[in-house]
N, CA, C and O atoms as CSV, one atom per row, in Angstrom:
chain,resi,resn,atom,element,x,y,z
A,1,UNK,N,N,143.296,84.404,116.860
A,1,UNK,CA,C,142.040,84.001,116.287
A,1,UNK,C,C,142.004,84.490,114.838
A,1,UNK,O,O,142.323,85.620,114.466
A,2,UNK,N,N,141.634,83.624,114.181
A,2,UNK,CA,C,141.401,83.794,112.453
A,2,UNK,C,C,140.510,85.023,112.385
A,2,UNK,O,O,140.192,85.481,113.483
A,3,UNK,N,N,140.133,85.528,111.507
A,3,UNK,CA,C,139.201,86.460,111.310
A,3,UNK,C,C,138.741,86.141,109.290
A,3,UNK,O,O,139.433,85.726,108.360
A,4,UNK,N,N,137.668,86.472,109.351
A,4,UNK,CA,C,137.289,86.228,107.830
A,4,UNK,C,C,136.885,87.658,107.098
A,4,UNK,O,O,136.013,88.401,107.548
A,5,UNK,N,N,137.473,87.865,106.180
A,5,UNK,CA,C,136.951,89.334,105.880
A,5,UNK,C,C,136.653,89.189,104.127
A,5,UNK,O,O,137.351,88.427,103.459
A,6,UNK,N,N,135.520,90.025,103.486
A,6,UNK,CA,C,135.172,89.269,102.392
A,6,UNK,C,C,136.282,90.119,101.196
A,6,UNK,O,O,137.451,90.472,101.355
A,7,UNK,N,N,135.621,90.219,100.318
A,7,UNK,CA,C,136.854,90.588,99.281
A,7,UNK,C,C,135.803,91.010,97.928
A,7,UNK,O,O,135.292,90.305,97.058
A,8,UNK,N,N,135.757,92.273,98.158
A,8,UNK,CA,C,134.888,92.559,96.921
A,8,UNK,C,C,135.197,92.737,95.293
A,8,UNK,O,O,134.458,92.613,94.317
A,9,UNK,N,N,136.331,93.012,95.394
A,9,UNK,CA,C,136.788,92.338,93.462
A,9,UNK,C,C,136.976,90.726,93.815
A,9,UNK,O,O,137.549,90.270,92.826
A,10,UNK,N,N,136.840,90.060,94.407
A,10,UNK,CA,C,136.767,88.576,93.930
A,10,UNK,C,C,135.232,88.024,92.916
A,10,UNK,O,O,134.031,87.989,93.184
A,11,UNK,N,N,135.884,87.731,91.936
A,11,UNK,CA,C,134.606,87.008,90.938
A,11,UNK,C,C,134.132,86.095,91.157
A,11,UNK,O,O,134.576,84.950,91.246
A,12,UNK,N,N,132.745,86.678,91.317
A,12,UNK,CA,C,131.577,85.482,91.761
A,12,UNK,C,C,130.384,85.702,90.731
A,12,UNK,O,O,129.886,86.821,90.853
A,13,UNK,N,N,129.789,84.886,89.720
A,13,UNK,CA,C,128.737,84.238,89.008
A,13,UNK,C,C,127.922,84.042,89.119
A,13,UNK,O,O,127.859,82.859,89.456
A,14,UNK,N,N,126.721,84.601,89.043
A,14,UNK,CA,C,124.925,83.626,89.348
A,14,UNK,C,C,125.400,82.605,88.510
A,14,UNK,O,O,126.492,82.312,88.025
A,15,UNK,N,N,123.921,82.015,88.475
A,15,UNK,CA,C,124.402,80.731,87.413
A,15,UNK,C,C,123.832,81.023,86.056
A,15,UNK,O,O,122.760,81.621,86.147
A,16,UNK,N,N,124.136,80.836,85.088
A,16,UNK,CA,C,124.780,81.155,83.823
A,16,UNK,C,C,122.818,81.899,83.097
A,16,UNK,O,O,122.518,82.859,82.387
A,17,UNK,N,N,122.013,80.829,83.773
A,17,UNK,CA,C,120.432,80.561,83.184
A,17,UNK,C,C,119.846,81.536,84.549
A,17,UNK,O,O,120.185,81.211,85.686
A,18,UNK,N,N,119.070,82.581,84.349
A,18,UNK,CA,C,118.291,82.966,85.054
A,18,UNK,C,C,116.822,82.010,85.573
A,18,UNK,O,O,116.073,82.229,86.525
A,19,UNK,N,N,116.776,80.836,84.475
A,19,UNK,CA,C,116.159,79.508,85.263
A,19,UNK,C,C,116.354,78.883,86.710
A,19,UNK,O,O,115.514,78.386,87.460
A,20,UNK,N,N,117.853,79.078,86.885
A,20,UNK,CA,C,118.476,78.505,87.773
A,20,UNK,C,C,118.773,79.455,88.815
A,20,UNK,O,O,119.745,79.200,89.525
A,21,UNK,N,N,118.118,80.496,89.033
A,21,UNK,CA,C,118.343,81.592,90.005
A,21,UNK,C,C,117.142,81.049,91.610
A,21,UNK,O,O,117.295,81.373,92.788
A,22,UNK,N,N,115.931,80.077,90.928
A,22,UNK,CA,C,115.385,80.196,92.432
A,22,UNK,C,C,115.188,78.392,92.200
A,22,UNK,O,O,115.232,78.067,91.013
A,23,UNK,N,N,115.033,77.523,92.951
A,23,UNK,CA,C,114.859,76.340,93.452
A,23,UNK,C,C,113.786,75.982,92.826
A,23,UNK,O,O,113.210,76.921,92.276
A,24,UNK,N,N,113.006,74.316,92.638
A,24,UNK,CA,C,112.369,73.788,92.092
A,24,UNK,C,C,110.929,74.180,92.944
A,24,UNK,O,O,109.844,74.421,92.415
A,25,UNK,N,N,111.172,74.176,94.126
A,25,UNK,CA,C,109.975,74.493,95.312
A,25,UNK,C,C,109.868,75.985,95.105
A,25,UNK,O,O,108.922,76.476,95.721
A,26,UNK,N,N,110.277,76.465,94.705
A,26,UNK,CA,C,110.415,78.216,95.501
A,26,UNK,C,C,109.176,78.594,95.174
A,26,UNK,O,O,108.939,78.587,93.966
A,27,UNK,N,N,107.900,79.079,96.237
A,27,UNK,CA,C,107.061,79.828,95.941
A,27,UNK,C,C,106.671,80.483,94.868
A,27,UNK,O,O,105.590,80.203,94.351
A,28,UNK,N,N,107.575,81.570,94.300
A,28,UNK,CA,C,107.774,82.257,93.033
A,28,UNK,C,C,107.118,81.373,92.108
A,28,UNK,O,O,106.017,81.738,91.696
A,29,UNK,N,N,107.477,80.533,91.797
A,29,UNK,CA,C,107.029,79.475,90.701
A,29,UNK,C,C,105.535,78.621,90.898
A,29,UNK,O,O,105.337,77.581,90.270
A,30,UNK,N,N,104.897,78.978,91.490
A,30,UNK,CA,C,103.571,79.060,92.161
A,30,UNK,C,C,102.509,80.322,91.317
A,30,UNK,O,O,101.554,80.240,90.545
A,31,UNK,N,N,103.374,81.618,92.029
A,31,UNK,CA,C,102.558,82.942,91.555
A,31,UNK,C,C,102.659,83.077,89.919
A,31,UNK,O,O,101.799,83.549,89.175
A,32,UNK,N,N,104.081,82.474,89.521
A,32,UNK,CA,C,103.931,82.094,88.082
A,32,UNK,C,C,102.880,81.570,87.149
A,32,UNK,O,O,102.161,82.065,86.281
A,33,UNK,N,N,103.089,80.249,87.717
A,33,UNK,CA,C,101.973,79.769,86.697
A,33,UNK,C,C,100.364,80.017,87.318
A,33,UNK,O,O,99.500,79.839,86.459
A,34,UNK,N,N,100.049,80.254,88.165
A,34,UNK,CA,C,98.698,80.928,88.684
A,34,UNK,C,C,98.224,81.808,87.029
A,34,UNK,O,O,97.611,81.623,85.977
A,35,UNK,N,N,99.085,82.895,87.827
A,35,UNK,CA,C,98.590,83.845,86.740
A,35,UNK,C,C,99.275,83.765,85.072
A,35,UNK,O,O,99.446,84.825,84.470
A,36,UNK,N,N,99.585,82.629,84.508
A,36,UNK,CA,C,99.469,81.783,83.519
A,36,UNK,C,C,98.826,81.290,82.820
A,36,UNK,O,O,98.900,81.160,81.598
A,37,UNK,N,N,97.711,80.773,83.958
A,37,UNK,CA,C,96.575,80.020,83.450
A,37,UNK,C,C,95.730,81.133,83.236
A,37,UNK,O,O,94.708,80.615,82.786
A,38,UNK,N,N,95.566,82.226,83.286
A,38,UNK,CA,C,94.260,83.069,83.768
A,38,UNK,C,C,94.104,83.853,81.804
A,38,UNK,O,O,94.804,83.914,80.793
A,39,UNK,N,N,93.087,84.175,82.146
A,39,UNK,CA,C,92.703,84.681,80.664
A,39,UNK,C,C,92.827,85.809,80.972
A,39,UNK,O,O,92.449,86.216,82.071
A,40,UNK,N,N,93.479,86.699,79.923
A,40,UNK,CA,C,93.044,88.392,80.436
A,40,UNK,C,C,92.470,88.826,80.052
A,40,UNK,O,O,92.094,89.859,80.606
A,41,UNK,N,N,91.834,88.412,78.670
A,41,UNK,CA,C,90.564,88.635,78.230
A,41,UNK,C,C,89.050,88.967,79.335
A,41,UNK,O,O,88.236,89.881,79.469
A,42,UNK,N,N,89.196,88.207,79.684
A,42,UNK,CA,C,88.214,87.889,80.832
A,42,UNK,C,C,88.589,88.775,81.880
A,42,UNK,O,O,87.814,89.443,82.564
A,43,UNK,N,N,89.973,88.733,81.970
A,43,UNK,CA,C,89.997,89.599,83.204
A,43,UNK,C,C,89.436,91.624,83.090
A,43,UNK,O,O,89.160,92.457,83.954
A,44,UNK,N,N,89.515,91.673,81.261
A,44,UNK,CA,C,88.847,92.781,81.307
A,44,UNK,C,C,90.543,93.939,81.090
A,44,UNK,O,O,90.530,95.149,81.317
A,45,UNK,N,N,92.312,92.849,80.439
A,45,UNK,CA,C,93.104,93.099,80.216
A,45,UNK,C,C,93.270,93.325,78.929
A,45,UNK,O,O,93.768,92.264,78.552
A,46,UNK,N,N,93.177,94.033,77.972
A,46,UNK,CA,C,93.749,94.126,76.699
A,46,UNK,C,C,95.084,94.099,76.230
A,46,UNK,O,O,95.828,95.058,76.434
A,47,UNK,N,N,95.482,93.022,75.579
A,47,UNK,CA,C,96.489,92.561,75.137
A,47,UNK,C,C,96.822,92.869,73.500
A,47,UNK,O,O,96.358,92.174,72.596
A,48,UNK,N,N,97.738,94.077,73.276
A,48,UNK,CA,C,97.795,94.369,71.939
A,48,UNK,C,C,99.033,94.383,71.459
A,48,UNK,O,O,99.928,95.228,71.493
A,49,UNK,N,N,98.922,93.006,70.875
A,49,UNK,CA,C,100.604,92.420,70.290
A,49,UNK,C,C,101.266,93.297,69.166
A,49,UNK,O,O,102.446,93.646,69.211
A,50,UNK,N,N,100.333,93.643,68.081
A,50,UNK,CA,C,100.460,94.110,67.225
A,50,UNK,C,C,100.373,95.860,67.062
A,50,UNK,O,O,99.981,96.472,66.069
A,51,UNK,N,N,100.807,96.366,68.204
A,51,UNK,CA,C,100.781,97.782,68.700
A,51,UNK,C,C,102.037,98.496,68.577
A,51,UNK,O,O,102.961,98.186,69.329
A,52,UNK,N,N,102.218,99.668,67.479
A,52,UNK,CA,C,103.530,100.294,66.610
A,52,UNK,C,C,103.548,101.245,67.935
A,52,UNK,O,O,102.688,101.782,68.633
A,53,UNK,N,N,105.205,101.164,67.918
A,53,UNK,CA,C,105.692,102.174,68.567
A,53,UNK,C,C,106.297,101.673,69.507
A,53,UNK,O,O,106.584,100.493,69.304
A,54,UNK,N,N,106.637,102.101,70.523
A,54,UNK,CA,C,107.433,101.260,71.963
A,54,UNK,C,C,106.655,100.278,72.462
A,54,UNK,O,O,105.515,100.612,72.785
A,55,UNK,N,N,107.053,98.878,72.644
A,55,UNK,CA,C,106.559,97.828,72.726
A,55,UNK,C,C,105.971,98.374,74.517
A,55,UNK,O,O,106.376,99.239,75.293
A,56,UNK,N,N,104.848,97.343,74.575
A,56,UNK,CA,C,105.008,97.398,76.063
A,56,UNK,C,C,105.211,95.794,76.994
A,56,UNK,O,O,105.336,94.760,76.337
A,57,UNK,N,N,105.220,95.760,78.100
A,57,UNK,CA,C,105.462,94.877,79.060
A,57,UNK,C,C,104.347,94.020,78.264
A,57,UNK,O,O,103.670,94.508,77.359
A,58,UNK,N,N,104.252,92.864,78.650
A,58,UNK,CA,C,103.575,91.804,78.716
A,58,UNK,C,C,102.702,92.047,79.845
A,58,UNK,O,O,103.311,92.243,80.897
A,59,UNK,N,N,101.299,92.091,79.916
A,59,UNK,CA,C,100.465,92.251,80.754
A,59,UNK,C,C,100.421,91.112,82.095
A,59,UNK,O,O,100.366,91.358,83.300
A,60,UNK,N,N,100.475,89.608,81.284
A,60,UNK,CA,C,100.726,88.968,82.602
A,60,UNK,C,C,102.220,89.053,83.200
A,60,UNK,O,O,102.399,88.902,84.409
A,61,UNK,N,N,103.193,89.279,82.390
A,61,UNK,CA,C,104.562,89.231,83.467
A,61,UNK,C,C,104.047,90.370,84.342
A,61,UNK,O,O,104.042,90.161,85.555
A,62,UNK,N,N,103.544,91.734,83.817
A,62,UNK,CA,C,103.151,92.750,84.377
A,62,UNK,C,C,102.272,92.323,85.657
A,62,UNK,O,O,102.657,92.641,86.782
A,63,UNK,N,N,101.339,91.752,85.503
A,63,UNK,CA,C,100.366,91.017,86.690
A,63,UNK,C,C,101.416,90.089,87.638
A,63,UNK,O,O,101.512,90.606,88.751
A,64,UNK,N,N,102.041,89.146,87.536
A,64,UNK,CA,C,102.861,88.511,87.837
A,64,UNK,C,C,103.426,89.049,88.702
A,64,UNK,O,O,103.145,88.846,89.884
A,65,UNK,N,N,104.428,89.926,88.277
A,65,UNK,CA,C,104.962,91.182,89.292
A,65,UNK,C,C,104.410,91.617,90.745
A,65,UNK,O,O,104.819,91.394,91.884
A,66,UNK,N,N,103.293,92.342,90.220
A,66,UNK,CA,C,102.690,92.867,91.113
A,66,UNK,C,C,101.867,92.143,92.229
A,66,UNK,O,O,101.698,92.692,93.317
A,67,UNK,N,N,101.424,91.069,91.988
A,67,UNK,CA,C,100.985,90.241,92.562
A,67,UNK,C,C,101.968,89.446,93.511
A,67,UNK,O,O,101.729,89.397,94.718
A,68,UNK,N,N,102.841,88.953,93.080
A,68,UNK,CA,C,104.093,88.378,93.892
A,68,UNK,C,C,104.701,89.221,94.934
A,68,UNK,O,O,105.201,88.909,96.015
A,69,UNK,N,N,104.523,90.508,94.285
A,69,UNK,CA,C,104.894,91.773,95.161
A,69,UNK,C,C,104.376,92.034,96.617
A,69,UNK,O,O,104.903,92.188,97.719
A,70,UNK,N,N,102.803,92.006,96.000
A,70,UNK,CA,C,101.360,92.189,96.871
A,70,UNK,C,C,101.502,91.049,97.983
A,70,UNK,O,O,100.691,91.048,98.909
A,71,UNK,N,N,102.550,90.037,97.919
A,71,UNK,CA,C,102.517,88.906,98.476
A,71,UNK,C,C,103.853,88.959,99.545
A,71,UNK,O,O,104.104,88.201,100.482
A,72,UNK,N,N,104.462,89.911,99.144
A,72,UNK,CA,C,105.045,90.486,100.308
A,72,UNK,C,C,104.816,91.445,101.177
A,72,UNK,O,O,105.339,91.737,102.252
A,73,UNK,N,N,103.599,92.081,100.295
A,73,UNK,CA,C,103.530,92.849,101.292
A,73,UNK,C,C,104.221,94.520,100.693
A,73,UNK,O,O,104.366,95.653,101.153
A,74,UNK,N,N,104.402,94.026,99.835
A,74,UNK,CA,C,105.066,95.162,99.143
A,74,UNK,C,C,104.241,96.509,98.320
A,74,UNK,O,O,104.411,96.199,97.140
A,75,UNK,N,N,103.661,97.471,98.321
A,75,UNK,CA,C,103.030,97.842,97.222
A,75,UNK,C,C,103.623,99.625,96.648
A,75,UNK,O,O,103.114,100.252,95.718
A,76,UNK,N,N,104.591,100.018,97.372
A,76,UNK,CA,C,105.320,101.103,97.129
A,76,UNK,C,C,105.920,100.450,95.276
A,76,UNK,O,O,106.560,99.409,95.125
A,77,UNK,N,N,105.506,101.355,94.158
A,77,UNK,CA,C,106.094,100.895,92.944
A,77,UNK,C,C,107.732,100.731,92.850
A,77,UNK,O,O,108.368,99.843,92.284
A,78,UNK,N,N,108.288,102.065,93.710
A,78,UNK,CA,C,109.517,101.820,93.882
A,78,UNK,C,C,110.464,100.918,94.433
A,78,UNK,O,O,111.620,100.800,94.025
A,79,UNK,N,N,109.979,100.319,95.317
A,79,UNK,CA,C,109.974,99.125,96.223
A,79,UNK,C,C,110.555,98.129,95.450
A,79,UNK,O,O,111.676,97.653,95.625
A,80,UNK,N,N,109.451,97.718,94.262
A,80,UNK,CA,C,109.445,96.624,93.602
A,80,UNK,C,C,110.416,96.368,92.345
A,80,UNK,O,O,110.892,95.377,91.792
A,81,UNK,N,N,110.489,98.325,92.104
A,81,UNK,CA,C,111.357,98.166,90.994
A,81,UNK,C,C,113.123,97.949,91.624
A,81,UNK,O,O,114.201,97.777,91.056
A,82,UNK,N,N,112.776,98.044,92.796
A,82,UNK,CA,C,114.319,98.079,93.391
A,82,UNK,C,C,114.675,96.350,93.062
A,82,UNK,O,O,115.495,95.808,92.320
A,83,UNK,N,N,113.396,95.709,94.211
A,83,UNK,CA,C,113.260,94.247,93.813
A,83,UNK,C,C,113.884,93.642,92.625
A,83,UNK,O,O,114.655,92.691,92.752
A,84,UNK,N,N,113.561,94.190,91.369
A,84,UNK,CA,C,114.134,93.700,90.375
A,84,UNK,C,C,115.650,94.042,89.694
A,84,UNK,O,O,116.228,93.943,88.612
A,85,UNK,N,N,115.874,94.476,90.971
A,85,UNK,CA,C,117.846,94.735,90.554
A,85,UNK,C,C,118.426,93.742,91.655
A,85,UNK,O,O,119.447,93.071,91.511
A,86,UNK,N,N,117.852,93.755,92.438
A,86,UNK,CA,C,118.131,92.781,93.659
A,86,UNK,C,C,117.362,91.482,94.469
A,86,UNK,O,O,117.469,91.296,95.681
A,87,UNK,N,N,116.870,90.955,93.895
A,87,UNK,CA,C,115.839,89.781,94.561
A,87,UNK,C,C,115.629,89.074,93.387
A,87,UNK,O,O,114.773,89.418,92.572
A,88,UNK,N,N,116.701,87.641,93.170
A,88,UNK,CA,C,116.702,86.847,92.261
A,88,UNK,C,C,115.490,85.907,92.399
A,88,UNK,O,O,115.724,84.745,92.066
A,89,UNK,N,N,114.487,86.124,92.741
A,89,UNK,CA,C,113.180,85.533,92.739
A,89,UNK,C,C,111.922,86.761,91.535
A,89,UNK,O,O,111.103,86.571,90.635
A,90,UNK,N,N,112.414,87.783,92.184
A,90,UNK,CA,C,111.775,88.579,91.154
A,90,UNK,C,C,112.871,88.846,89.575
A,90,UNK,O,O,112.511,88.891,88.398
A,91,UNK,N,N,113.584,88.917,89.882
A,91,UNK,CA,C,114.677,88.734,88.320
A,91,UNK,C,C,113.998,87.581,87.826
A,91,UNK,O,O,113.328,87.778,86.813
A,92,UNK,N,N,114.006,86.504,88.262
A,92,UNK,CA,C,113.123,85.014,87.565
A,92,UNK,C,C,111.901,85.003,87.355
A,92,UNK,O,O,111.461,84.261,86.477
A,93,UNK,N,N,111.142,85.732,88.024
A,93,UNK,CA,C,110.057,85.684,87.136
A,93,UNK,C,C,109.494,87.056,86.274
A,93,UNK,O,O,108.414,87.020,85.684
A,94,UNK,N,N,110.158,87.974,86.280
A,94,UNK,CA,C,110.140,89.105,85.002
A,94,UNK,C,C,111.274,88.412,83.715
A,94,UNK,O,O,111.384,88.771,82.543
A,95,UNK,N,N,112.019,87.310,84.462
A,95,UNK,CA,C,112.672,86.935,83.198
A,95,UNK,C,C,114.001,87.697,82.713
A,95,UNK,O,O,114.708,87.448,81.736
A,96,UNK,N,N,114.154,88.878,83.861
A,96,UNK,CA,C,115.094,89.647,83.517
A,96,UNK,C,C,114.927,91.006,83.184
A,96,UNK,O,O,115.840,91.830,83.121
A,97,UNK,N,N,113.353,91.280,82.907
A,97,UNK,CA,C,113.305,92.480,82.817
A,97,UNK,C,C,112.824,93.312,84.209
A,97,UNK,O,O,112.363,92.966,85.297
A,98,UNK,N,N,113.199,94.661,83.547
A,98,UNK,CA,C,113.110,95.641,84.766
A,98,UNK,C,C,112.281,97.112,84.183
A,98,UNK,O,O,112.578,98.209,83.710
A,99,UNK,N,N,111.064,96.324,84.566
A,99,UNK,CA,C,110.028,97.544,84.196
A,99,UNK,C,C,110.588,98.877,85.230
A,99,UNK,O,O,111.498,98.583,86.005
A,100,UNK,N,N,110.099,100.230,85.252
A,100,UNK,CA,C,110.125,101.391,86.008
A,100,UNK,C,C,109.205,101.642,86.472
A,100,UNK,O,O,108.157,101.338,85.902
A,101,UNK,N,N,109.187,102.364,87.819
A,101,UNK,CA,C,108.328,102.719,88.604
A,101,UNK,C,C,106.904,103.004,88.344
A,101,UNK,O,O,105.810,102.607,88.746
A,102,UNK,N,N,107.538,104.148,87.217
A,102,UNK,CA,C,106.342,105.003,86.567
A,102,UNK,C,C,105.235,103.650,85.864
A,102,UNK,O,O,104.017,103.816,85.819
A,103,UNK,N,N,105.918,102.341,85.355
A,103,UNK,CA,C,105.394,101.791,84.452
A,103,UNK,C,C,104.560,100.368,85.171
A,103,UNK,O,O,103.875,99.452,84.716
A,104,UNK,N,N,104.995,100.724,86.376
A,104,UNK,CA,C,104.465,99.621,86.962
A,104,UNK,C,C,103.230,100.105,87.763
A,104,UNK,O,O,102.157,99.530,87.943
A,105,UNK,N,N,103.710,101.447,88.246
A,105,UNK,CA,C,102.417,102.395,88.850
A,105,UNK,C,C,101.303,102.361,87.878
A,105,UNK,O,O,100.192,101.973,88.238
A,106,UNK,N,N,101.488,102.662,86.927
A,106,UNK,CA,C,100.560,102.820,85.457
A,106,UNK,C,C,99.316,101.282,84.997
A,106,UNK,O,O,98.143,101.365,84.634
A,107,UNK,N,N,100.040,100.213,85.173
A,107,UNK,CA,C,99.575,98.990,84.808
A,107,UNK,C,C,99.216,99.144,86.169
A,107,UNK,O,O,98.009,98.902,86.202
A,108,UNK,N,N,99.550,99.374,87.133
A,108,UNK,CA,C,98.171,98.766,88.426
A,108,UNK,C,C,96.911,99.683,88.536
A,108,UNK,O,O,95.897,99.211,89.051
A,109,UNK,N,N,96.924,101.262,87.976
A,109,UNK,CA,C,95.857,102.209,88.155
A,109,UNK,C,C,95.338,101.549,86.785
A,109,UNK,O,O,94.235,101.014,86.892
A,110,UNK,N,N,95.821,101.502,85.762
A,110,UNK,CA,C,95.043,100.781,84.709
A,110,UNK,C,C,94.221,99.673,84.604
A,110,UNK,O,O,93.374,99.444,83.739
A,111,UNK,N,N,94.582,98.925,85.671
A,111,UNK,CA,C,93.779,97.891,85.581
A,111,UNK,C,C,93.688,97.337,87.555
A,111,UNK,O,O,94.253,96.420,88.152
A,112,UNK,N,N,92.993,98.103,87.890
A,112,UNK,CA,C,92.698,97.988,89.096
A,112,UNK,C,C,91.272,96.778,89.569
A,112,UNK,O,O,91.061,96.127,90.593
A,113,UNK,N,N,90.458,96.928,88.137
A,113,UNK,CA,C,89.319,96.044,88.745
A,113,UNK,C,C,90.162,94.537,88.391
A,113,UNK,O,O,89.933,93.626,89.186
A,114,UNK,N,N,90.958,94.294,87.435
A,114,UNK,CA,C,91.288,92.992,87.485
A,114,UNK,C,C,92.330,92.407,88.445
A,114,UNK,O,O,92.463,91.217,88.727
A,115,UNK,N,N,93.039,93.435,88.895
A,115,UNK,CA,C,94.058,93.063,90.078
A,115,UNK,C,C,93.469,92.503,91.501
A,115,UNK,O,O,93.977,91.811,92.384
A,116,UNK,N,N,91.969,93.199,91.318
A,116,UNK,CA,C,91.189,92.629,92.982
A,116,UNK,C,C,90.654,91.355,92.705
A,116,UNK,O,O,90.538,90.448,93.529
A,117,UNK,N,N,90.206,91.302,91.043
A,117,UNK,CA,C,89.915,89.769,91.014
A,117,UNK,C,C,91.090,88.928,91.020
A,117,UNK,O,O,90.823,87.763,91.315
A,118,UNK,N,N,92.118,89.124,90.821
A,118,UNK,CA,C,93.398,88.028,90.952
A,118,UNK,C,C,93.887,87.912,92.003
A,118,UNK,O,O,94.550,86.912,92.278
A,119,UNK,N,N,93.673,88.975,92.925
A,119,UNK,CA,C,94.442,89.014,94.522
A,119,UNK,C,C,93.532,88.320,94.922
A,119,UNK,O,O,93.953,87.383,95.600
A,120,UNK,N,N,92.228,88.355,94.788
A,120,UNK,CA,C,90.940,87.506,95.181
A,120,UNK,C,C,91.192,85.965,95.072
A,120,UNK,O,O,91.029,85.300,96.095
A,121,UNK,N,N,91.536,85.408,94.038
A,121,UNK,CA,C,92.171,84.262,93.569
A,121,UNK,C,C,92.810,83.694,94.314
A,121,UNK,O,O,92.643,82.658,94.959
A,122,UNK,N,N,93.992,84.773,94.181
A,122,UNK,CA,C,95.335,84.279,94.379
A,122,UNK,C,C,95.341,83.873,95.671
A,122,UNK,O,O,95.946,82.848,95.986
A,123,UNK,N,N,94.589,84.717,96.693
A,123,UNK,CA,C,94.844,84.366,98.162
A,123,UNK,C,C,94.422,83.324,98.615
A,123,UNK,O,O,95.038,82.574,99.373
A,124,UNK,N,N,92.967,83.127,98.054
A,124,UNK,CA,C,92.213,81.297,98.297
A,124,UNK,C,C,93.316,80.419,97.927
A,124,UNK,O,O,93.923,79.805,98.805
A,125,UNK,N,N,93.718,80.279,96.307
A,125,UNK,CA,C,94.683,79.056,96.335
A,125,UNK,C,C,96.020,78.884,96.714
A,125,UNK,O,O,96.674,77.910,96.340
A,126,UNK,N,N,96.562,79.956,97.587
A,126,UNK,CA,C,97.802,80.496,98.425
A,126,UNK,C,C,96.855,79.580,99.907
A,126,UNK,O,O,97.055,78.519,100.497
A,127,UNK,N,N,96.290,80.174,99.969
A,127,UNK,CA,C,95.798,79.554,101.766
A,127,UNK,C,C,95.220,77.881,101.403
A,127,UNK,O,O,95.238,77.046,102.307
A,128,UNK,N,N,94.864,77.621,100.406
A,128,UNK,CA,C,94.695,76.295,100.194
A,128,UNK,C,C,96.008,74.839,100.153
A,128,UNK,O,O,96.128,73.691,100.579
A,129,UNK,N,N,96.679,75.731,99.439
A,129,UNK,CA,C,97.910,75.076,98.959
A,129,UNK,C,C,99.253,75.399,100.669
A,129,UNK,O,O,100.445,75.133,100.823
A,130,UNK,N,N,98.224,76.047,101.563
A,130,UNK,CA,C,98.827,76.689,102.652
A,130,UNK,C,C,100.471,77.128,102.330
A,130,UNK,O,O,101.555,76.848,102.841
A,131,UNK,N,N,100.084,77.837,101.372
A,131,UNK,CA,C,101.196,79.092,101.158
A,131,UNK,C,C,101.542,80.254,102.029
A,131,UNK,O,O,102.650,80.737,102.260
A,132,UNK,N,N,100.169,80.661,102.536
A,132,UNK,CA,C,100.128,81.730,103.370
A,132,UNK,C,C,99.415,81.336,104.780
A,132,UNK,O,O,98.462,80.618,105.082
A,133,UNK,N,N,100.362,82.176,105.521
A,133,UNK,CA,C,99.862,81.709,107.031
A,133,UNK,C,C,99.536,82.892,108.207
A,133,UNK,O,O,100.529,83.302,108.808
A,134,UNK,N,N,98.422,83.385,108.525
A,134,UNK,CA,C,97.957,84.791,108.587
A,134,UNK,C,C,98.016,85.587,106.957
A,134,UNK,O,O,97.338,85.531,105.931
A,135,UNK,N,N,99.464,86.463,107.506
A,135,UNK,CA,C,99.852,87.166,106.319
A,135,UNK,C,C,100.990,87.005,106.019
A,135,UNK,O,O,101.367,87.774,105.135
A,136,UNK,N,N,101.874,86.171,106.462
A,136,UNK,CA,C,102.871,85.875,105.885
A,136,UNK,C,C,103.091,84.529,104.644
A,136,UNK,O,O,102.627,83.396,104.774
A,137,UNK,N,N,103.893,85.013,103.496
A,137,UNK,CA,C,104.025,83.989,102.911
A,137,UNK,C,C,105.090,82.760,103.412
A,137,UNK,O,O,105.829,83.133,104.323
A,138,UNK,N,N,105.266,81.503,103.012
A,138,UNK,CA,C,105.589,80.733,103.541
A,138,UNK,C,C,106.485,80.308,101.996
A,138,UNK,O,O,106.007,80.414,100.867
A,139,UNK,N,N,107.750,79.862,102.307
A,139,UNK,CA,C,108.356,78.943,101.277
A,139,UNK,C,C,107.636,77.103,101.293
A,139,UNK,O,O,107.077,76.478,102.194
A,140,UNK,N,N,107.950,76.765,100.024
A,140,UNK,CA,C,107.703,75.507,100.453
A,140,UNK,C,C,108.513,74.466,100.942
A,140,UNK,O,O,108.191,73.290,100.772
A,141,UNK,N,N,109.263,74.709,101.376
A,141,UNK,CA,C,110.253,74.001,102.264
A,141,UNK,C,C,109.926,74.308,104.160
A,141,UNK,O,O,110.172,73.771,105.241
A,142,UNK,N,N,109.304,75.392,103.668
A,142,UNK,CA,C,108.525,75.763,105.197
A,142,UNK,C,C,107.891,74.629,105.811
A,142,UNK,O,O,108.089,74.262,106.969
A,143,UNK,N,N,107.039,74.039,104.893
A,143,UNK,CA,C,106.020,73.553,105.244
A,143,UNK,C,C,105.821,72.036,105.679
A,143,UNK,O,O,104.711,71.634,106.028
């Protein structure tokens, strides 16, 4: 009987565009543009482009994150930052970056009243669009 055994120096490639890391359907691209459309103004987010010294995250990739996260079910900071070395759904929508624990812990105690209004959101047009089913999320190929 054959046996298959894998081969770990053999070279293997994502594909070249971190575009091309999750499918045209993939959920991910849902929690994307959600929190896209949203103002953060409104949400009570201060956005300061023009701020000397170490740049910071982008507040909505920052929201983005966490929210997609929240959608697994996930809310350990470490958890998520692991996520983004390994879960080419979260690599695609940070775009590649890989915030730290500390920095992701920080943006959710910082802005805690706007995260309940977006999870608030987010879950109506998740159960509308029947994304979510109880508490599990659903791909759209699920469906």
């Amino acid at each position: 009987m054959a046996i298959r055994e894998g081969n770990r120096h053999q070279l293997k490639l994502l594909p070249a565009a971190i575009e091309d890391y999750v499918g045209a359907e993939d959920p991910v691209r849902v929690y994307d543009e959600f929190i896209e459309i949203l103002d953060m103004r409104e949400l009570g987010i201060i956005v300061m482009r023009d701020k000397t010294g170490n740049p910071q995250y982008d507040p909505k990739t920052m929201l983005k994150l966490i929210v997609y996260a929240y959608s697994y079910g996930w809310r350990s900071s470490r958890k998520i930052e692991r996520a983004l070395y390994n879960n080419l759904s979260f690599i695609w929508l940070m775009g590649g970056l890989r915030p730290d624990h500390k920095t992701i812990s920080r943006f959710r105690s910082d802005n805690k009243e706007a995260l309940k209004k977006v999870l608030k959101q987010c879950v109506r047009i998740c159960m509308e669009l029947k994304l979510i089913e109880g508490n599990t999320l659903l791909s759209m190929a699920a469906r």
